[in-house]
MARROLO-308448 format. One record per residue: residue in one letter; x, y, z of N, C-alpha, C in turn. Coordinates in pm, whole numbers, plus 50000, padded with zeros to 5 digits. Layout:
<atoms>
AXYZXYZXYZ...
</atoms>
This chain:
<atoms>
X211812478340932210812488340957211392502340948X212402499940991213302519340949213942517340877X213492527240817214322534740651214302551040658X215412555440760216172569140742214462574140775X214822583740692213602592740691212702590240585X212332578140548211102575940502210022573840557X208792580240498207422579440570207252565540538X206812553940641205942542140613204592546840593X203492536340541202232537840533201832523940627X201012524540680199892512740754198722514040721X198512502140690196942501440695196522491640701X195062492240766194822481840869193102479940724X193272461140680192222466340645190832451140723X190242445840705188992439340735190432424640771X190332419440697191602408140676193092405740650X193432420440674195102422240686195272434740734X196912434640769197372449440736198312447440631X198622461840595199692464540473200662471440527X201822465440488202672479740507203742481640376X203432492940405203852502540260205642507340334X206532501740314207422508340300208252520540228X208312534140333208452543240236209662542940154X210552533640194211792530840114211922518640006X212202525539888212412512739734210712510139730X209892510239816208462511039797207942490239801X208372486939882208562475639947207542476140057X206562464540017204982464340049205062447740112X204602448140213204342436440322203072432440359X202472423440370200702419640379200912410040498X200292413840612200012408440717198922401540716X198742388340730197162379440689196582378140842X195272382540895194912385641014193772368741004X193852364341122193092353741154193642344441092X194572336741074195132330040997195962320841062X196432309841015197812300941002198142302840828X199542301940861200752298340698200012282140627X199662286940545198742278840429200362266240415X199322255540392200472241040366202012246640244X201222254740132201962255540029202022269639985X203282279139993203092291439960204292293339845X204582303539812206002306539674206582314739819X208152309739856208672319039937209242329139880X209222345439947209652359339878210532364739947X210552378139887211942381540054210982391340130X209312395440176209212393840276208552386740343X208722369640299208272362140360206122359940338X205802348540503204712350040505204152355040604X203372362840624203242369240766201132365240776X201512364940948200052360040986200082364841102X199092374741114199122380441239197512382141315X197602381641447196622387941528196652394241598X195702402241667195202412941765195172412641883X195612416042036195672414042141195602425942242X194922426742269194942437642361195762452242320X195262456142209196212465542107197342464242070X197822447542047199232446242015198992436141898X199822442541812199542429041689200922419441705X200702406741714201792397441687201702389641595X202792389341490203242382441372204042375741396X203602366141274204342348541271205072352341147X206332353141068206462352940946207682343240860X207582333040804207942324040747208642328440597X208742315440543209012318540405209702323540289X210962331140354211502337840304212182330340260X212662337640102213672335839995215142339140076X216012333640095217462338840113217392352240057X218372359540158219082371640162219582376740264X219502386540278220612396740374219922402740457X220222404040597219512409240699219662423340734X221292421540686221672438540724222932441240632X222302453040567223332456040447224882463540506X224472472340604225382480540679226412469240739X226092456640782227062447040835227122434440779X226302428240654226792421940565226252405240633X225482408340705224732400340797223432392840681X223222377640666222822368740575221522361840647X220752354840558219952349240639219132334740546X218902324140567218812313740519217222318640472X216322306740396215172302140395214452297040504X214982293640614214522289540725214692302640864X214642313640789214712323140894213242323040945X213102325941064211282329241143211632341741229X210472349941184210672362841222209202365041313X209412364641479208282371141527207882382141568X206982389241583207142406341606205692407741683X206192419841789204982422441822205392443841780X203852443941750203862457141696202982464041796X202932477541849202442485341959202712497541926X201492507442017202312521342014202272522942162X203712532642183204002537942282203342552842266X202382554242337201372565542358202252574442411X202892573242510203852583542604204802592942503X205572583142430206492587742326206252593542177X204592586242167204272585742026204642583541907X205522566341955206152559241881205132547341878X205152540341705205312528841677206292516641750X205992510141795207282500041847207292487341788X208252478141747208442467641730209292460541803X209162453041870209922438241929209582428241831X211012425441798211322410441764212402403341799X211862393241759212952378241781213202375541598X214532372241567214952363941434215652349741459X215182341741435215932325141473215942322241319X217002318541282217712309841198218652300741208X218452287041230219562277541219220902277141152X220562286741021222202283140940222652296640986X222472304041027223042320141049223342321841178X222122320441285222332326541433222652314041503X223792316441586223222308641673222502307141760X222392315341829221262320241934220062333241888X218912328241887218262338741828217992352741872X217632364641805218752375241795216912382441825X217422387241958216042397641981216422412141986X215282420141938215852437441931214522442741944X214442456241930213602462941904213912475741824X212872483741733212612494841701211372503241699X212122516641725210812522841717210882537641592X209302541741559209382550041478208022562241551X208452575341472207952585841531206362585341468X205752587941487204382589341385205302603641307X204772610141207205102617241085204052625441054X203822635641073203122646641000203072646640854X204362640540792204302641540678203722633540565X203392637840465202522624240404203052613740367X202672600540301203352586440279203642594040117X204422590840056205282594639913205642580939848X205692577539755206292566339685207342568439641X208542562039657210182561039640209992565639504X209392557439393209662553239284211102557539233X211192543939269212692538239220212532529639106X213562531539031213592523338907214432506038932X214022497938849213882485038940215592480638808X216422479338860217872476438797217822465338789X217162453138809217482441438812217372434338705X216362438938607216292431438481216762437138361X216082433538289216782443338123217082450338106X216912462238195216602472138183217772474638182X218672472238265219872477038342221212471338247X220752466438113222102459238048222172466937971X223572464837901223952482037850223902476337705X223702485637579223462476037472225132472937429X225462465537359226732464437298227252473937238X228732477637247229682486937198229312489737023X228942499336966229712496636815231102494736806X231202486636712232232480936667233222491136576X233902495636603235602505936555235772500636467
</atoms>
């Protein structure tokens, strides 16, 4: 949920929320009223299913493709990671808050609870647009030949 000083976007719509990450531009769909469907394609951010509670949203989120939890410490995380979160604002502070729990069998042993929080932003939501290095794009053509 934090990325330096990037603006996130939220939005809340009839049957989800979205969140627009203002960093690399990394977009998350929260499915509201829901359970995780028998058969999904797992991604890296997973499946998320959330509901409404007394102004707190709590998410279920499954699914995830292997990867890395934390780049700064090199910290990994299986296909069987489950990520729960409850999302709130702290009115006092006029922070966003998140509590979560991460349980993974091949990584944690004991599952790993934290929290963060973010400021609301005056400033507007912006799109990273970042250029995506991962495919063709990024191969260099061959040397001419001397």
């Amino acid at each position: 949920m934090n990325h330096d000083s990037h603006v996130n976007r939220i939005m809340q719509l009839e049957d989800r929320v979205v969140l627009t990450y203002g960093y690399v531009d990394f977009v998350r769909t929260i499915y509201l009223g829901g359970s995780h469907p028998d058969h999904f394609e797992p991604t890296i951010a997973g499946h998320s299913v959330g509901s409404w509670e007394e102004g707190v949203l709590t998410v279920d989120t499954v699914g995830f493709l292997p990867g890395v939890l934390s780049h700064r410490i090199g910290i990994l995380h299986s296909d069987k990671l489950h990520v729960t979160e409850k999302f709130y604002m702290d009115e006092a502070k006029d922070e966003l808050v998140r509590d979560y729990i991460l349980e993974d069998s091949e990584y944690l042993n004991t599952p790993y609870i934290a929290q963060d929080r973010q400021k609301t932003s005056a400033m507007p939501f912006s799109e990273y647009n970042c250029t995506d290095l991962t495919g063709s794009n990024s191969i260099r053509p061959p040397s001419p030949k001397r």
